[in-house]
C-alpha positions as CSV (number, residue, x, y, z in Angstrom):
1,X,12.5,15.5,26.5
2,X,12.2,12.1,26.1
3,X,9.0,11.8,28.6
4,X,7.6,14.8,26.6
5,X,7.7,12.3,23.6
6,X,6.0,9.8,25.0
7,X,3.4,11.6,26.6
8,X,2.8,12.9,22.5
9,X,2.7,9.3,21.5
10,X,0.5,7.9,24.0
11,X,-2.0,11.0,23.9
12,X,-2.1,11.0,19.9
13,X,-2.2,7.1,20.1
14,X,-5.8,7.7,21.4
15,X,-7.0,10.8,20.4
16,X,-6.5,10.6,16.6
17,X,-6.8,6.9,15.7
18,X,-10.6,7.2,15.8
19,X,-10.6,10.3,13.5
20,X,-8.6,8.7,10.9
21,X,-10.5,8.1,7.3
22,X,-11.0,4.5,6.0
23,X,-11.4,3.1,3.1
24,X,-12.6,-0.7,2.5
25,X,-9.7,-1.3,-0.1
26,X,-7.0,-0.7,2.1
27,X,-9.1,-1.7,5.5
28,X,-9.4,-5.4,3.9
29,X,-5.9,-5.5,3.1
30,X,-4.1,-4.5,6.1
31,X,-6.1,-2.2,9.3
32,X,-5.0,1.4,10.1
33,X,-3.3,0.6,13.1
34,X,-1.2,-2.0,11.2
35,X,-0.2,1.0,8.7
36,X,0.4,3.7,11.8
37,X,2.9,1.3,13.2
38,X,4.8,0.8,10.3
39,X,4.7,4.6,9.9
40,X,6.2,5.4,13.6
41,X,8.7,2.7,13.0
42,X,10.1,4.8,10.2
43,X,10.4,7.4,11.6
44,X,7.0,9.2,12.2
45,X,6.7,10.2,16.6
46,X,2.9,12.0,16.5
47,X,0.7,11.0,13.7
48,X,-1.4,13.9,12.4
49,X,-3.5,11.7,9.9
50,X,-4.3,8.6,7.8
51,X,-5.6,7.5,5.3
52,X,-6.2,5.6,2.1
53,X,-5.3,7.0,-1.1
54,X,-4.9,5.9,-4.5
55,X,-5.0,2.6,-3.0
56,X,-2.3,3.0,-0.3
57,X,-1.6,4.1,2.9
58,X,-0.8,7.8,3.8
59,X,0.3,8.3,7.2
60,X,1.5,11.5,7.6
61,X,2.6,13.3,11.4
62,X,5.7,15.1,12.6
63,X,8.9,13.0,13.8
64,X,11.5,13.2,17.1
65,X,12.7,16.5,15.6
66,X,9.2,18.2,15.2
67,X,9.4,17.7,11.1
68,X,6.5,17.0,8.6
69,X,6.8,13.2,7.5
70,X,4.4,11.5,5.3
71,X,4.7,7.6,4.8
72,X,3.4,5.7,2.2
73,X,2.3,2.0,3.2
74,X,1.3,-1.1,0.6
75,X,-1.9,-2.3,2.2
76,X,-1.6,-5.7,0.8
77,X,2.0,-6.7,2.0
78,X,3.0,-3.8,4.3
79,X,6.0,-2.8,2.4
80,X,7.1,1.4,2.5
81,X,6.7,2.7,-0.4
82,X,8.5,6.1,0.1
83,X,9.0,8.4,2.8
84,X,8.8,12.2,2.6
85,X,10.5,14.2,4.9
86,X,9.9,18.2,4.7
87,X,12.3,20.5,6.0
C-alpha cells in the first residue's frame, strides 16, 4: 500500500504541477510548489489542483485515505488558513 502511495505522489508530483493555474499575486508572494508542500504536509497525498483564489492558495487533492481535501495557503507568510476535509 504504502509503495502504491508513493508511486501516486511521485507521478502526480510531475504530471500535474505544470497544469496548475497561476496568478501573479500569489506567484510573487510565495511559488506553487511552495503552497503544494504545505498542502501535502497537512494532510493532502495526490494533488488534483492549485490555484490562486481570492488572493490565496487553493490546493485541493485526495489524502492517504482516498478523501477530497482542499487547503487554503496565505501566499505572503505560508500560514494554513483552513482545511476542508469531505467525507
Amino acid at each position: 500500500m504504502k509503495n502504491k502511495i508513493a508511486v501516486a505522489f511521485v507521478f502526480s508530483a510531475f504530471l500535474a504541477i505544470p497544469a496548475f493555474a497561476s496568478d501573479v499575486r500569489c506567484e510573487a508572494q510565495m511559488k506553487i510548489q511552495a503552497a503544494v508542500e504545505i498542502a501535502r504536509a497537512n494532510g493532502i497525498s495526490v494533488v488534483t489542483s492549485a490555484e490562486c483564489d481570492d488572493a490565496r492558495w487553493e490546493v485541493e487533492g485526495r489524502n492517504a485515505q482516498n478523501q477530497r481535501i482542499e487547503v487554503h495557503i496565505a501566499p505572503n507568510d505560508g500560514r494554513v488558513l483552513g482545511v476542508r476535509r469531505d467525507d
